[in-house]
C-alpha distance (Angstrom), angle and dihedral (degrees) to the residues before:
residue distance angle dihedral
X1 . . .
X2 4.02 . .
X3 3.86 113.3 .
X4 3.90 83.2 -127.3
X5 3.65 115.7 86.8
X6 4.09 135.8 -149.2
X7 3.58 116.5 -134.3
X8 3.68 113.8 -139.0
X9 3.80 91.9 -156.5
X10 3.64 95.6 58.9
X11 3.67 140.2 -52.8
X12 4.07 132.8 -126.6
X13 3.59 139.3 -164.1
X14 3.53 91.2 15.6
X15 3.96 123.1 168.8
X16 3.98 130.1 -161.0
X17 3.79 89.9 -83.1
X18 3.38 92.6 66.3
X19 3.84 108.7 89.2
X20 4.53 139.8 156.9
X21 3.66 98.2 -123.0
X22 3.93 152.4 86.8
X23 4.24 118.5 -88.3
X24 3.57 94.8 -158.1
X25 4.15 135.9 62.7
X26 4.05 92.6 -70.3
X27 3.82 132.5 109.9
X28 3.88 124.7 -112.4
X29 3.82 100.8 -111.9
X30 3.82 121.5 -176.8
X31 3.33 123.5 -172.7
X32 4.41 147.6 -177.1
X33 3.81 131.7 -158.7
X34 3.88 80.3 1.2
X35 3.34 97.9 -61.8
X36 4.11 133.6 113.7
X37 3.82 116.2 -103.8
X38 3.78 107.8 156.6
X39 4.33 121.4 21.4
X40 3.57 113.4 -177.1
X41 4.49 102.4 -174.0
X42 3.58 129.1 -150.4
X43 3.66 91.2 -85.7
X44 3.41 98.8 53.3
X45 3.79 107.0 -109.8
X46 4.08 109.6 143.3
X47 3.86 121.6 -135.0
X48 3.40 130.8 -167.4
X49 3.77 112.0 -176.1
X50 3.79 90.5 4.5
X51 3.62 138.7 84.9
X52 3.83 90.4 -159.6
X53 3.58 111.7 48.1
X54 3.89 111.4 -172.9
X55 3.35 94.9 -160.4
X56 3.91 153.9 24.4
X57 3.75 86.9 -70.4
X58 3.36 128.8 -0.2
X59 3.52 128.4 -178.3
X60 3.78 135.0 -164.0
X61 3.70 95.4 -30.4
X62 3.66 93.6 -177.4
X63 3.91 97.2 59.5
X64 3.89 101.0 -111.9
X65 3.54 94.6 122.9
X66 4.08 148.6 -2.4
X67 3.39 143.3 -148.9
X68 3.99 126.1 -76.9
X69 3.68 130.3 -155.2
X70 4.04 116.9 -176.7
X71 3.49 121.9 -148.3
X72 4.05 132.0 -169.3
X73 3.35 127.1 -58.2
X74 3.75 94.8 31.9
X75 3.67 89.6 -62.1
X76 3.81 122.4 139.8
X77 4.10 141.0 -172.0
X78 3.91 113.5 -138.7
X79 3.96 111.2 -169.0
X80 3.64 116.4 -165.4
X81 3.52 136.9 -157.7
X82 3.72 105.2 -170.8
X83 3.95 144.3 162.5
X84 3.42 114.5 -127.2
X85 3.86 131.1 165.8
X86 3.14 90.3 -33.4
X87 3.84 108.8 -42.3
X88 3.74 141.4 89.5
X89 3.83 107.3 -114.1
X90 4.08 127.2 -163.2
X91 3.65 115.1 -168.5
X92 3.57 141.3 155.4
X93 4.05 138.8 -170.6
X94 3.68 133.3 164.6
X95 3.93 117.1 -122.1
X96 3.90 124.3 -179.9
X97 4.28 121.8 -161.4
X98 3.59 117.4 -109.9
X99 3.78 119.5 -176.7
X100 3.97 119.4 -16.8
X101 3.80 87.7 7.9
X102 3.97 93.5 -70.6
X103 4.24 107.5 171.6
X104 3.97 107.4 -120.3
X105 3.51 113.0 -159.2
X106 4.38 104.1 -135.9
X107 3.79 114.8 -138.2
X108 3.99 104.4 -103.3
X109 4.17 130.9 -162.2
X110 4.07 98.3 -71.8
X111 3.93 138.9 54.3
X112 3.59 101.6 -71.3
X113 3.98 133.4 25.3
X114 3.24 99.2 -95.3
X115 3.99 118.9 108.3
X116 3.91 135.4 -132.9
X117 3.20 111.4 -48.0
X118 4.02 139.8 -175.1
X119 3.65 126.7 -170.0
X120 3.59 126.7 -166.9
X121 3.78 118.6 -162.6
X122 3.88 134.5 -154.7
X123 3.73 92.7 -101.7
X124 3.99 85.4 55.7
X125 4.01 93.7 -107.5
X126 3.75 111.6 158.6
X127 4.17 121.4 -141.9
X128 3.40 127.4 -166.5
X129 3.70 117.0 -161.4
X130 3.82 95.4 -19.4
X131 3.74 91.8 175.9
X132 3.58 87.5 62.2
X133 3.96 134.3 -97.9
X134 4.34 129.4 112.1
X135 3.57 130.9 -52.0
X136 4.08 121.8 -148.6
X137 3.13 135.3 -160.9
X138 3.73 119.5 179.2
X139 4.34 83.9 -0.7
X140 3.83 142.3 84.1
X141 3.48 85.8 -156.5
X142 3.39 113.3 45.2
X143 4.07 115.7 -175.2
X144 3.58 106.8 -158.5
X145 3.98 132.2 31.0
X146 3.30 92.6 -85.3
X147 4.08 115.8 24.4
X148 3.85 129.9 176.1
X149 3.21 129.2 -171.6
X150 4.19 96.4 -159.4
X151 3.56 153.6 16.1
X152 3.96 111.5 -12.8
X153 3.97 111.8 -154.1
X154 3.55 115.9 -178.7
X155 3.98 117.1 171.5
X156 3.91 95.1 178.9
X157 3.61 132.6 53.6
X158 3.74 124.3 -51.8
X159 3.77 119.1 -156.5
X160 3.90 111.6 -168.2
X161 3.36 116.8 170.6
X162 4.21 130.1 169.1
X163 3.89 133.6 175.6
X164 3.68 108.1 -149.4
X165 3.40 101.2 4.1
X166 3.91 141.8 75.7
X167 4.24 108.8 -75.1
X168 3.88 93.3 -138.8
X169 3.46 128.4 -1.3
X170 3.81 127.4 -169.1
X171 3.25 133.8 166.9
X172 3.96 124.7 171.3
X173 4.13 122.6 -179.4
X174 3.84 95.9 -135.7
X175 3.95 105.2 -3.7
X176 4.39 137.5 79.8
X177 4.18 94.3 -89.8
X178 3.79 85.2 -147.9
X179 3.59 139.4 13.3
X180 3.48 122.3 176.0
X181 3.91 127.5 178.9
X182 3.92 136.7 -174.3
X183 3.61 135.2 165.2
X184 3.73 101.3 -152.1
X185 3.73 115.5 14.8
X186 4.19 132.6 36.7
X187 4.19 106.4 -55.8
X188 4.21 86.2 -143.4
X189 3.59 121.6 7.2
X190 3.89 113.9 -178.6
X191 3.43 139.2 177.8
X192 4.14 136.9 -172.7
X193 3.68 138.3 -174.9
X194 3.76 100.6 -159.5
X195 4.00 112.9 -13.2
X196 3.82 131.3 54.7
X197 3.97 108.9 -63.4
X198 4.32 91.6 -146.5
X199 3.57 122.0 4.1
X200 3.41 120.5 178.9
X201 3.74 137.3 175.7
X202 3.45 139.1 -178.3
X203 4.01 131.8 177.6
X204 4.33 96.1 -155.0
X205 3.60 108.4 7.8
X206 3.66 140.1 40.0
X207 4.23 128.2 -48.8
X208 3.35 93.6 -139.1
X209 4.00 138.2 -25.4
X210 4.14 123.4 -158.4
X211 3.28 125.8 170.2
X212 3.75 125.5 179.8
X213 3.93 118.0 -175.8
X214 4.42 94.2 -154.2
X215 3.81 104.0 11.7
X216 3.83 147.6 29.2
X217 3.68 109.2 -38.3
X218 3.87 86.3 -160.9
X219 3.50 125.9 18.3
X220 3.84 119.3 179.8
X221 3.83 134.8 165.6
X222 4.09 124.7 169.1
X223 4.01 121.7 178.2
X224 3.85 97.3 -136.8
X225 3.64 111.1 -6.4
X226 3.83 135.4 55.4
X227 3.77 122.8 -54.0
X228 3.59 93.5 -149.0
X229 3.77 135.8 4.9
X230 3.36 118.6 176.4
X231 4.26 131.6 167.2
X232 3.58 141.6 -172.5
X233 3.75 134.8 -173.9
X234 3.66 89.8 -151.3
X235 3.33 122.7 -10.6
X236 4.03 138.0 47.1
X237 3.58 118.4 -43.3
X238 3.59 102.5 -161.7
X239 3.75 111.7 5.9
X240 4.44 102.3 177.0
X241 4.01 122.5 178.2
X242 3.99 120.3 -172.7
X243 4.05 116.9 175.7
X244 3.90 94.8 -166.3
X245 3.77 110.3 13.7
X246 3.74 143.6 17.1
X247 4.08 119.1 -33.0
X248 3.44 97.9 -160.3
X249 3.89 119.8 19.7
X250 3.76 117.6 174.8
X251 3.63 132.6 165.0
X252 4.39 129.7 -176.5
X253 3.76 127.5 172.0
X254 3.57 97.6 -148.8
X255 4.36 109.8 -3.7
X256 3.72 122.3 67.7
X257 3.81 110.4 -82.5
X258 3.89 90.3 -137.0
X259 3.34 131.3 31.2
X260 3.80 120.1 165.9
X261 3.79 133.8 164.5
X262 3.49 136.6 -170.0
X263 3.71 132.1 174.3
X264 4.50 101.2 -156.4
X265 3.50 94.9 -11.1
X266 4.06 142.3 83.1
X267 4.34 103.5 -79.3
X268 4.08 86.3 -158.7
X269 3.90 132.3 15.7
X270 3.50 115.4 -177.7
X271 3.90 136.9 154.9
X272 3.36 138.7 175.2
X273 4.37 127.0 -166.9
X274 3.80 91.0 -160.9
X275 3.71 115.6 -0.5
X276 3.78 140.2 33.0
X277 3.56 118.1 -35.5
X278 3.62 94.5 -159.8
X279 3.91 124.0 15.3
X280 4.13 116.9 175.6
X281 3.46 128.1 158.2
X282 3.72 132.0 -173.6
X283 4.03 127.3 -160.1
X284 4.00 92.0 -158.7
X285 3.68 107.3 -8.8
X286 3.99 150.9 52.2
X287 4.01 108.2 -48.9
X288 3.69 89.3 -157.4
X289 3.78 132.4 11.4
X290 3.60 119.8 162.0
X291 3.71 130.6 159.8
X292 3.93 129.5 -162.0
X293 4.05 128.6 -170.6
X294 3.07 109.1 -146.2
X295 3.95 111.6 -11.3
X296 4.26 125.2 42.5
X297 3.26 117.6 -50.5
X298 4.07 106.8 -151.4
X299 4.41 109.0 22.2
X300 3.52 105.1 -178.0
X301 3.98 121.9 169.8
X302 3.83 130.7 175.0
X303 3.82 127.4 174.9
X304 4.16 99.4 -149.1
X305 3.95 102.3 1.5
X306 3.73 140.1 52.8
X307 3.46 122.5 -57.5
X308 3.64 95.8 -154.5
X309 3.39 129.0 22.9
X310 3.67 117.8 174.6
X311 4.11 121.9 157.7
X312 3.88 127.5 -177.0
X313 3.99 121.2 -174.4
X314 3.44 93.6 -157.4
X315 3.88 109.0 -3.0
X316 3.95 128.1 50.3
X317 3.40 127.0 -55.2
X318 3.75 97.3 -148.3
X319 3.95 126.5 1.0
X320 3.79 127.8 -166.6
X321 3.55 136.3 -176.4
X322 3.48 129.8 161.5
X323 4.02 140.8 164.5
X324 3.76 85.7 -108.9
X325 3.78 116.2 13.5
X326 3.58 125.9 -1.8
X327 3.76 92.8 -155.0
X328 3.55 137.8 22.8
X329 3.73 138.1 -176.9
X330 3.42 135.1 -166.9
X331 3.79 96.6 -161.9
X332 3.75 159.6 15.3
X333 4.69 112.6 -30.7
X334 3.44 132.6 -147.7
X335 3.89 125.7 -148.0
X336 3.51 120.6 -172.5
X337 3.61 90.7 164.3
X338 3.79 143.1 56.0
X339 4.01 109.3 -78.5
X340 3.49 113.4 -139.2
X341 4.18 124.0 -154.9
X342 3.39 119.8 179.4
X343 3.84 90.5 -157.5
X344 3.90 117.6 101.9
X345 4.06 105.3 -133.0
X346 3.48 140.5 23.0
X347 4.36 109.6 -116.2
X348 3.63 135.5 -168.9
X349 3.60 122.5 -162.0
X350 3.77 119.9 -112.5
X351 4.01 137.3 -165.1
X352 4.38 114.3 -110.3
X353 3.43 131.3 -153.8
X354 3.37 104.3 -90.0
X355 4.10 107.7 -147.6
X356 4.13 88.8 57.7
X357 3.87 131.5 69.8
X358 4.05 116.0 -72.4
X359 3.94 95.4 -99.1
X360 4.12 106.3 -113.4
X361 3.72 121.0 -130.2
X362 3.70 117.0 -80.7
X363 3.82 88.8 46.5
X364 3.68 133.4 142.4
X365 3.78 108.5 -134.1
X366 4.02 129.2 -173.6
X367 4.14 121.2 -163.9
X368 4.34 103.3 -109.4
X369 3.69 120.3 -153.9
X370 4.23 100.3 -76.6
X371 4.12 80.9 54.7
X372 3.79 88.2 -107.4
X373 3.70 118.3 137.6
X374 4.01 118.6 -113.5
X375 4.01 134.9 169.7
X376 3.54 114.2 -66.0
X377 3.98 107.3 -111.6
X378 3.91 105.8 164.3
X379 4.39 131.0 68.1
X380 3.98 107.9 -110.5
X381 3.73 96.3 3.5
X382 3.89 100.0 179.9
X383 3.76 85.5 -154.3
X384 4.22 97.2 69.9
X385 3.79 106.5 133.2
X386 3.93 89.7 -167.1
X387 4.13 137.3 -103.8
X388 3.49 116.2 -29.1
X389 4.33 99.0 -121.2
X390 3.87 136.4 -110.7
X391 3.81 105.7 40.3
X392 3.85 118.8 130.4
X393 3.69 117.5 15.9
X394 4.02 92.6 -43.6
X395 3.42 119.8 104.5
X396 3.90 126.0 -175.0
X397 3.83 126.4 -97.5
X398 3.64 107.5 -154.9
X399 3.86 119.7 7.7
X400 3.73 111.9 -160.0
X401 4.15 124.8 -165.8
X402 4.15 90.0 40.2
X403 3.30 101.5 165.8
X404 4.08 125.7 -178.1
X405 3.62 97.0 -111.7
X406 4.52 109.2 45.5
X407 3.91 95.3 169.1
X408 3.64 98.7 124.8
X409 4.03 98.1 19.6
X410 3.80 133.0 87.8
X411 3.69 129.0 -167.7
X412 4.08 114.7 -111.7
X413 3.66 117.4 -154.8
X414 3.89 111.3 -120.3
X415 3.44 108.7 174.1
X416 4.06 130.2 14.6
X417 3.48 134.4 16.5
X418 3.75 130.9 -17.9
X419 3.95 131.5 164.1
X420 3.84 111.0 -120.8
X421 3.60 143.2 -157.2
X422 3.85 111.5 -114.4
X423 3.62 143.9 177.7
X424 4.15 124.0 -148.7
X425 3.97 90.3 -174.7
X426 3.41 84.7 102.1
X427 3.31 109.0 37.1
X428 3.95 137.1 -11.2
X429 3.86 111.3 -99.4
X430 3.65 123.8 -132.4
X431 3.60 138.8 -172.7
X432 4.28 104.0 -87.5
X433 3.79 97.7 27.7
X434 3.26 128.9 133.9
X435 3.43 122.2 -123.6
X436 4.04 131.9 -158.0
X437 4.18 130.3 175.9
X438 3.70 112.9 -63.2
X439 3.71 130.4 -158.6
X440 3.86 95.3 -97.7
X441 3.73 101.1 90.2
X442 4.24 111.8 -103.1
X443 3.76 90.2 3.1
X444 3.91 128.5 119.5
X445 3.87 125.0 -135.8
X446 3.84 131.2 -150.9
X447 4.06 103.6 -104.6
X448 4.04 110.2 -112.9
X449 3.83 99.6 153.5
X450 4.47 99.8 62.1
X451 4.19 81.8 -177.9
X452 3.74 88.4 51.8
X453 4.17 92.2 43.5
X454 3.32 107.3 63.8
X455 3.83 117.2 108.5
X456 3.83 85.4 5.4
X457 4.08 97.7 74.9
X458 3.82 107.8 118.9
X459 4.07 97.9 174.6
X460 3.80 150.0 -54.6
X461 3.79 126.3 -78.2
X462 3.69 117.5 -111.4
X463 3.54 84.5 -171.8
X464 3.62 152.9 50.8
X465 3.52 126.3 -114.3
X466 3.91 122.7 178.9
X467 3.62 102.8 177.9
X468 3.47 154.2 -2.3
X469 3.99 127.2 -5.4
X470 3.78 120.0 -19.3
X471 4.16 148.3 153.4
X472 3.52 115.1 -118.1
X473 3.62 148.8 171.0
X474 3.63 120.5 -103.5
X475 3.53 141.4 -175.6
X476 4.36 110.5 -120.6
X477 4.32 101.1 -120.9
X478 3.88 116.2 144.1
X479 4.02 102.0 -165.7
């Protein structure tokens, strides 16, 4: 040992030679009540409740303690590194004394007192705050379990699920909320019990885009709400691209499988290059209803495949309304089926005389000189063009001749039923007879002159008429 000695009650006039320590190839042990507390080896590494530290500084390797750090007011921070069941476990919590030095855990951000906390298991599984409480990313304060504040990548699988609440929701003010991509399998496949499985909204760009090169590009199913629901302010709600199979594929027992809104912009943009651009289908409801503002509501296009597909067991497979038209196509239509219109007669829309009152429905027009249609004025005028269509409770099926401006132009009822203006002045009506132009302007007259009638029948009454002035049904037959 050195002839110089280290005073262990203090030390003066000491230079940088002086130094607590060993000079030769041993460690730096110190020790209490005979036992080792602090080793610091021959290569530096410090450790505190171990006589091998592995590294710069390591402390209480074996779990049988941690590390505190007080704080003010008698606060302190305990981190723990700990083995339990299996799994390494950092936690921390903040405790103050109260009494006889009693610990007092302090209520922290989260549903019960216990801090953040991260747990690492065997399998190398990471938990944040398993004991419940908010996660943030990008935040301080985070308003959901797990909140970020940022661009989300994921290039694996992402399993969502939710119970009473919406699956996903997104919203972005001038970005796509979600896009999702896959080459082989469905780019976002979600599922709800009661809420909306993906809702998505967006106020300048699109709801939600999907794309999928061999599969589904969207594939959503919900029990008793909607599938999908998607708006945008201005752009497309649901924009969906498939190369080989179905863009948008969604199925609901009892909801609508699609319901998309959007107030100037497209409500639903799919498109297919082989298969269906749009496929819904609907156990008990609407397959598809989608409603737009001020620009189309469903845009579906597909280069070798159907552009919409939409199929309802016991509902309807597509319905439209619309201020103006609730369909329109740009192109030839195929009918397999029986068409149905609830309208009585079939109309096409005719030119008037211009310098005399628009005829109303229900009356009996005759072609003038120009070829314009007037009121009828004269008895067996072989020049009646028939009943001008939609008085009464009839309405017409099919109008043909609709043209964009109708200012001067009434439609004429060509074929079915149409009620009538008539006159029994001249002879009582009954159910069969022919009737012809009368005298009374735009009214019909039972035929009782045959040699007078021909070229001048308009129709047969579907009903009687004793006297007087009177609307009724009658049967569309120019003779």
């Amino acid at each position: 040992m050195a002839t110089s000695t280290w005073n262990l009650q203090g030390n003066a006039n000491t230079t940088t030679a002086n130094f607590l320590g060993t000079s030769d190839s041993q460690p730096l042990v110190v020790k209490t009540a005979n036992t080792e507390r602090l080793r610091i080896d021959v290569s530096g590494n410090v450790g505190v409740g171990t006589s091998t530290p592995g590294a710069k500084l390591c402390v209480d390797p074996q779990g049988e303690g941690g590390i505190k750090v007080g704080g003010a007011n008698g606060s302190q921070l305990d981190l723990t590194v700990s083995n339990q069941n299996g799994r390494a476990e950092i936690q921390s919590w903040v405790t103050t004394t109260s009494g006889p030095g009693v610990p007092i855990p302090l209520p922290v951000p989260g549903p019960t007192s216990i801090g953040p906390h991260i747990t690492l298991s065997r399998a190398a599984n990471l938990a944040l705050n398993p004991f419940g409480g908010n996660v943030g990313i990008g935040t301080h304060t985070p308003g959901a379990e797990l909140d970020v504040v940022g661009n989300l990548n994921v290039s694996g699988s992402a399993t969502v699920a939710s119970l009473n609440a919406a699956a996903i929701s997104a919203s972005s003010p001038n970005g796509t909320p979600i896009t999702a991509q896959t080459t082989t399998g469905a780019a976002v496949s979600a599922t709800s019990d009661s809420g909306e499985a993906i809702h998505g909204t967006s106020t300048s760009g699109t709801g939600v885009v999907a794309y999928s090169s061999s599969n589904a590009g969207l594939n959503a199913g919900s029990d008793s709400s909607f599938a999908v629901i998607a708006t945008s302010a201005s752009g497309i709600a649901i924009r969906a691209q498939g190369n080989t199979d179905t863009a948008v594929f969604a199925t609901t027992t009892t909801g609508l499988g699609v319901d998309a809104r959007s107030t100037n912009g497209v409500g639903v943009n799919a498109s297919s290059d082989t298969n269906i651009g749009l496929n819904a289908v609907s156990g008990s409801a609407i397959a598809i209803r989608a409603q737009a503002n001020g620009d189309t509501a469903v845009f579906a296009t597909s280069n070798s495949g159907r552009g919409i597909d939409a199929r309802s067991t016991t509902g309807i497979g597509v319905y439209g309304t619309g201020g103006q038209f609730a369909g329109y196509f740009d192109g030839s239509i195929v009918v397999t089926g029986d068409v149905f219109l609830t309208g009585a007669d079939c109309a096409e829309h005719f030119d008037v005389v211009r310098d005399e009152p628009l005829p109303d429905p229900g009356t009996v027009v005759v072609i003038d000189h120009d070829g314009h249609l007037r009121e009828s004025r004269d008895p067996y005028d072989r020049k009646v063009a028939g009943v001008v269509s939609g008085a009464g409770e009839y309405r017409h099926a099919i109008v043909l001749d609709k043209r964009a401006s109708d200012d001067c132009r009434v439609p004429i009822a060509l074929v079915g039923k149409v009620y009538c203006k008539v006159d029994a002045q001249y002879a009582a009506i009954g159910i069969g007879d022919m009737l012809t132009s009368s005298p009374t302007p735009g009214h019909a007259m039972k035929v009782s002159e045959q040699h007078r009638a021909f070229g001048a029948i308009l129709g047969k009454a579907l009903k009687a008429l004793d006297r007087g002035t009177g609307l009724i049904p009658v049967l569309v037959a120019l003779q």
